[in-house]
ROSENU-710937 format. One record per residue (C-alpha): residue number from 1; residue in one letter; x negated, y negated, z. Coordinates in steps of 0.2 Angstrom, whole numbers, plus 5000, padded with zeros to 4 digits. Layout:
<recs>
   i aa   px   py   pz
 NUM  a    X    Y    Z
...
</recs>
This chain:
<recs>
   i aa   px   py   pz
   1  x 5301 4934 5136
   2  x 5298 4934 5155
   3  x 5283 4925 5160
   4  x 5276 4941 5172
   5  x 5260 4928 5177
   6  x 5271 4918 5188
   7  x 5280 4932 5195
   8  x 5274 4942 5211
   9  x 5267 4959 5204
  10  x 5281 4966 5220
  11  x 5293 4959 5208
  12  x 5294 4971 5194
  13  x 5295 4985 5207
  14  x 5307 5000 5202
  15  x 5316 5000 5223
  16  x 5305 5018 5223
  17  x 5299 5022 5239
  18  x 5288 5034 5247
  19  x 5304 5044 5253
  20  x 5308 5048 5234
  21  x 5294 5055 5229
  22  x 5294 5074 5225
  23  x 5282 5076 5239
  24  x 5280 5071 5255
  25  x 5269 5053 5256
  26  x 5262 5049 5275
  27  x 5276 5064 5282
  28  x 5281 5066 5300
  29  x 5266 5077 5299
  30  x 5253 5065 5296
  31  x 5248 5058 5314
  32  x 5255 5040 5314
  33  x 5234 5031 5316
  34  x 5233 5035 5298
  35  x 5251 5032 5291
  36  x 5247 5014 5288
  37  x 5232 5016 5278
  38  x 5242 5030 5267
  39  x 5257 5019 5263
  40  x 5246 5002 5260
  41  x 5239 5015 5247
  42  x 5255 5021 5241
  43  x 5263 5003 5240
  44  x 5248 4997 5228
  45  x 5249 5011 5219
  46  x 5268 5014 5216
  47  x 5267 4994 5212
  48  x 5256 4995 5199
  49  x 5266 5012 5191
  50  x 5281 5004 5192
  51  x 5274 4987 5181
  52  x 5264 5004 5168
  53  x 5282 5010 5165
  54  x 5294 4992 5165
  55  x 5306 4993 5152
  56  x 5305 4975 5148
  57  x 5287 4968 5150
  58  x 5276 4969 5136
  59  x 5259 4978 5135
  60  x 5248 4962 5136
  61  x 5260 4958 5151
  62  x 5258 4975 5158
  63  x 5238 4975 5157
  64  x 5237 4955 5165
  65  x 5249 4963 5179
  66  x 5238 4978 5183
  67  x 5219 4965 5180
  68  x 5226 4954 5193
  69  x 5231 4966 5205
  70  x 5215 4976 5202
  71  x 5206 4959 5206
  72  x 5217 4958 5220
  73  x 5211 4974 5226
  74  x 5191 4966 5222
  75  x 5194 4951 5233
  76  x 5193 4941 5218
  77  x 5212 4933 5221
  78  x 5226 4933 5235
  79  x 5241 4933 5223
  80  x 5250 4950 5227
  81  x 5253 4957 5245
  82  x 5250 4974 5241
  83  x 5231 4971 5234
  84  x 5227 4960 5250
  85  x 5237 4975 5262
  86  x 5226 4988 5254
  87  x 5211 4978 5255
  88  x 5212 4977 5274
  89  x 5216 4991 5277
  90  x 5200 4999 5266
  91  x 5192 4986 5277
  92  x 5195 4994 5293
  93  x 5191 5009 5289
  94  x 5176 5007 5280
  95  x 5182 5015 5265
  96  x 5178 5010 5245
  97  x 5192 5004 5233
  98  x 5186 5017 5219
  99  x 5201 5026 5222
 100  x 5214 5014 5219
 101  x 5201 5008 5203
 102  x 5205 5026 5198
 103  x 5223 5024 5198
 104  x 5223 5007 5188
 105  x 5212 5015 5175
 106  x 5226 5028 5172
 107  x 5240 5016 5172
 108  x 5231 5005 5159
 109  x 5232 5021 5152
 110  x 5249 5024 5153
 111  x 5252 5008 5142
 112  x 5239 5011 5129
 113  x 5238 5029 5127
 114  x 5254 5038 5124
 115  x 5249 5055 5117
 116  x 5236 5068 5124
 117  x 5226 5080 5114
 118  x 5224 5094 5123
 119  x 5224 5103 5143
 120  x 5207 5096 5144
 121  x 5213 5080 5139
 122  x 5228 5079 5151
 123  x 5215 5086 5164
 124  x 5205 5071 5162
 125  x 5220 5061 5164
 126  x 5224 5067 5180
 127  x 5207 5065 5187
 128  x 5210 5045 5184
 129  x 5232 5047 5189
 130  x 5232 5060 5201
 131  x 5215 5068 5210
 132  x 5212 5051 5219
 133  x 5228 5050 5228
 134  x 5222 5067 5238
 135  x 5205 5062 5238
 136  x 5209 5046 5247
 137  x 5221 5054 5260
 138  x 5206 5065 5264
 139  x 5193 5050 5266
 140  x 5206 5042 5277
 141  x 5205 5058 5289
 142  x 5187 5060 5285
 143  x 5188 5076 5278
 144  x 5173 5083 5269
 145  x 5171 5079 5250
 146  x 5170 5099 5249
 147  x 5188 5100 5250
 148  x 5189 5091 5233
 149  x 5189 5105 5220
 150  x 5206 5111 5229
 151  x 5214 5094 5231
 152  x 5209 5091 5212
 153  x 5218 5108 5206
 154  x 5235 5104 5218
 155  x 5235 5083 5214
 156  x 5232 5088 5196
 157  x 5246 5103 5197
 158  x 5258 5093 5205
 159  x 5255 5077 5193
 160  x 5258 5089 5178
 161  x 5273 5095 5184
 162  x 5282 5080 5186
 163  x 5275 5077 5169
 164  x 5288 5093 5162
 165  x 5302 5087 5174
 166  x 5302 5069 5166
 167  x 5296 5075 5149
 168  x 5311 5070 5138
 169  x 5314 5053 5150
 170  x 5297 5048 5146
 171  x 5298 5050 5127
 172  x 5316 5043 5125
 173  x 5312 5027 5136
 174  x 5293 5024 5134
 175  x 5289 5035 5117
 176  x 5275 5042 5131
 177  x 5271 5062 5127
 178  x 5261 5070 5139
 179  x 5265 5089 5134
 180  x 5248 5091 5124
 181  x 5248 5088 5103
 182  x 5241 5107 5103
 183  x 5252 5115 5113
 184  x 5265 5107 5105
 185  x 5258 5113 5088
 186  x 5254 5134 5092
 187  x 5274 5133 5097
 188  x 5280 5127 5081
 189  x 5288 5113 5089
 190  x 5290 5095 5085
 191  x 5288 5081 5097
 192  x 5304 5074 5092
 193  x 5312 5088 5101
 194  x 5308 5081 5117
 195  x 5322 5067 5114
 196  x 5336 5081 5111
 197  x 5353 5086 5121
 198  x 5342 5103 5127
 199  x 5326 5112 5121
 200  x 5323 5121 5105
 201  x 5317 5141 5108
 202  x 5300 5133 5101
 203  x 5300 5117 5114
 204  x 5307 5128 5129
 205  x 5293 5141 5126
 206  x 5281 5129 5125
 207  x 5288 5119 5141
 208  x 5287 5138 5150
 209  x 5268 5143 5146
 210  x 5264 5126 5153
 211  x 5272 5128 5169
 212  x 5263 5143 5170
 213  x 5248 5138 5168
 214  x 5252 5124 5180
 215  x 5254 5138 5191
 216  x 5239 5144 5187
 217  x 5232 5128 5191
 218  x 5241 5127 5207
 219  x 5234 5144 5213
 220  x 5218 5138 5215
 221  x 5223 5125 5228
 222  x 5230 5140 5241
 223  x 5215 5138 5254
 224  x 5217 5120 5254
 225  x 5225 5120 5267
 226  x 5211 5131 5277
 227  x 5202 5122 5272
 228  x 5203 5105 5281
 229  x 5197 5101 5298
 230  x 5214 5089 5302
 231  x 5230 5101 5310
 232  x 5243 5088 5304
 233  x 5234 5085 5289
 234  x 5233 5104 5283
 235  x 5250 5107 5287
 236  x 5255 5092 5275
 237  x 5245 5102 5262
 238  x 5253 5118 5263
 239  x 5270 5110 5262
 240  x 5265 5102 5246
 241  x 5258 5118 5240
 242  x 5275 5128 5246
 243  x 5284 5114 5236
 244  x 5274 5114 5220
 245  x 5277 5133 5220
 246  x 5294 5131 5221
 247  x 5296 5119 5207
 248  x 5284 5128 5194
 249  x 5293 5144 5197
 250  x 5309 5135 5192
 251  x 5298 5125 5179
 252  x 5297 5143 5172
 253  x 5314 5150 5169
 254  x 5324 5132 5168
 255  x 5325 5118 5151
 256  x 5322 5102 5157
 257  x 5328 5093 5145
 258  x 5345 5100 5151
 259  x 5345 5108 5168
 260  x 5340 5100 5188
 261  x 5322 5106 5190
 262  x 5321 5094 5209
 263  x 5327 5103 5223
 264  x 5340 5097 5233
 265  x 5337 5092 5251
 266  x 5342 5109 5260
 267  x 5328 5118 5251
 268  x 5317 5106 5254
 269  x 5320 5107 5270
 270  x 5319 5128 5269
 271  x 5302 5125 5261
 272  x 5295 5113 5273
 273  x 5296 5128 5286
 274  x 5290 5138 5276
 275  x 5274 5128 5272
 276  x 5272 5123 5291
 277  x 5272 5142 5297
 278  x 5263 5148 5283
 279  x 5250 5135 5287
 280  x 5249 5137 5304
 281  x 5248 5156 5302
 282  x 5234 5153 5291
 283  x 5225 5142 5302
 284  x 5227 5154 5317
 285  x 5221 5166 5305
 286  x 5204 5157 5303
 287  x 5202 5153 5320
 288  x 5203 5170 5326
 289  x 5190 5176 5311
 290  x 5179 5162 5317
 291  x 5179 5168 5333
 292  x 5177 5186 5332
 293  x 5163 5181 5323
 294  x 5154 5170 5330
 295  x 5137 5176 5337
 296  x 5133 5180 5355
 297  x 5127 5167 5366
 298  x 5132 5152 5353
</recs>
């Protein structure tokens, strides 16, 4: 067995970067004074995933792994760069570590709970694994905690999303189900199913009504965008929302088990337009109602 307490916590690193995400982390859109503080975010964050799902460590490894680097985060030690990069950098700017705490507690998660109950269950999840993430990005631009309710409804859409594109490679490889027991149950479908060359009518109907209620979910983050006081920052968003449309759409009509549910780099591209002049329309949109409304003599 390796000994992971000797070894970096950089060392069990997967090679993902913040360029292979599904979605855009710390774009050309994001104006470069906050880049740094983003991907010291993303690189302790993508760290400790990357340790969550290791093939080979154990899970008393995997928890030591995420402790330490969570005590990193604390001050308590110096042993991994990423913990010492974030640190500063939440330094700087004044901000608190709760967020990344967040996201440790869902990857300690990730190793001990490997089915979820119910949409509330998986929601709770998310709000540990996914709501931080946006949450942060907005305290880094210092955006108002007002915006939340619509960051929570798009981090949490796009998190569940990659949850139905990776379902059957996080059952075969990790035995981790996060298609909920109940939904799984109304279907008539099995969880063993997930491991199989392509879905059952029962798994694919159930994998369907999940993405649309995704995009339900989705929906309620539209005037997110609108919403945020930061031009670069908004027009990040509404990518992100053009994206996640996109991919639940497809999420919809397509079996993941068997069939591409990522889109390829032209239509990325296509959809990036599209978000950037759909959020700048918008936010011309709401400047020009602001104005025609704004009082005399203000």
């Amino acid at each position: 067995m390796n000994d992971a307490s000797t070894q970096g916590a950089n060392d069990w690193r997967s090679g993902k970067g913040h360029r292979d995400e599904n979605f855009p982390v710390a774009s050309f859109l994001i104006h470069p004074r906050h880049r740094d503080a983003i991907l010291s975010f993303y690189n302790f964050v993508r760290t400790a995933d990357d340790i969550a799902d290791h093939a080979t460590l154990s899970a008393p490894e995997k928890l030591a792994l995420l402790d330490r680097l969570e005590a990193g985060l604390n001050g308590a030690n110096a042993d991994d760069a990423v913990a010492v990069r974030l640190r500063a950098a939440l330094a700087v700017r004044g901000l608190s570590p709760k967020h990344a705490q967040d996201l440790i507690a869902a990857f300690k998660l990730d190793v001990t709970k490997l089915r979820y109950r119910d949409w509330d269950d998986l929601i709770a999840y998310c709000s540990l694994s996914a709501m931080p993430v946006g949450r942060f990005v907005c305290d880094v631009h210092g955006e108002s905690h007002a915006v939340w309710p619509a960051n929570d409804a798009l981090c949490a859409a796009l998190q569940i999303i990659n949850h139905l594109q990776d379902c059957k490679e996080d059952y075969v490889n990790l035995d981790r189900v996060y298609i909920p027991q109940d939904a799984l149950a109304l279907s008539g479908s099995a969880v063993e199913a997930l491991g199989e060359a392509r879905s059952t009518p029962e798994l694919l109907d159930c994998l369907h009504a999940l993405a649309a209620r995704t995009e339900r979910l989705l929906s309620e983050s539209d005037g997110f965008a609108a919403m945020i006081n930061d031009t670069r920052l908004a027009l990040e968003v509404a990518v992100i929302n053009t994206l996640a449309h996109r991919l639940t759409r497809l999420l919809q009509t397509r079996d993941p088990l068997n069939e591409p549910v990522h889109l390829r780099p032209p239509a990325v591209a296509g959809l990036t337009l599209a978000g950037i002049l759909r959020g700048v329309s918008r936010r011309f949109s709401r400047r020009f109602f602001a104005a025609a409304h704004k009082p005399r003599g203000a």
